[in-house]
Steps between C-alpha positions, in 0.01 A plus 500: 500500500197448728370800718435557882270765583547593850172693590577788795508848585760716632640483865346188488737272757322173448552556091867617606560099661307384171728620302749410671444140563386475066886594495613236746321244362624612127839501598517196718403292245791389374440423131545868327281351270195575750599823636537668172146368331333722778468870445342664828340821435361692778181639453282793721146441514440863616578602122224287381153545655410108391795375619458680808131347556623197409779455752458795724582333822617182389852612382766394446350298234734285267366384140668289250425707145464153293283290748307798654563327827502721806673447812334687802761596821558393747741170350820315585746463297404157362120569408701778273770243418209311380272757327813614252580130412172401458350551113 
């Protein structure tokens, strides 16, 4: 299974919509095939002081764990469409 971080911080509405829309796009696939190689973990740069200079105001963030690829908001739907289904 193939990881999603989702770089943000609490009461974070812009990460909230991330999140959200990394679900849509997951679930409107339509081959379960897809939706179940991602595992999206949610991750709060203000627990990690590099992660936090890093990103700071930049989140939401999205990374794919295999590629390293990051994915900085704002996006539609189909530039994430694209980032997940491209290796």
């Amino acid at each position: 299974m193939k990881q999603i971080f989702l770089y943000s911080r609490d009461e974070c509405e812009l990460c909230d919509k991330a999140l959200a829309m990394v679900q849509e796009v997951l679930a409107a696939s339509n081959t379960p095939a897809v939706t179940a190689q991602w595992d999206v973990v949610k991750v709060d740069i203000t627990k990690d002081a590099t992660l936090s200079e890093k990103f700071g105001w930049h989140i939401p963030v999205i990374e794919r764990t295999d590629t390293n690829a990051l994915l900085y908001w704002p996006f539609p739907p189909s530039r994430l469409r694209d980032f997940l289904a491209n290796a």
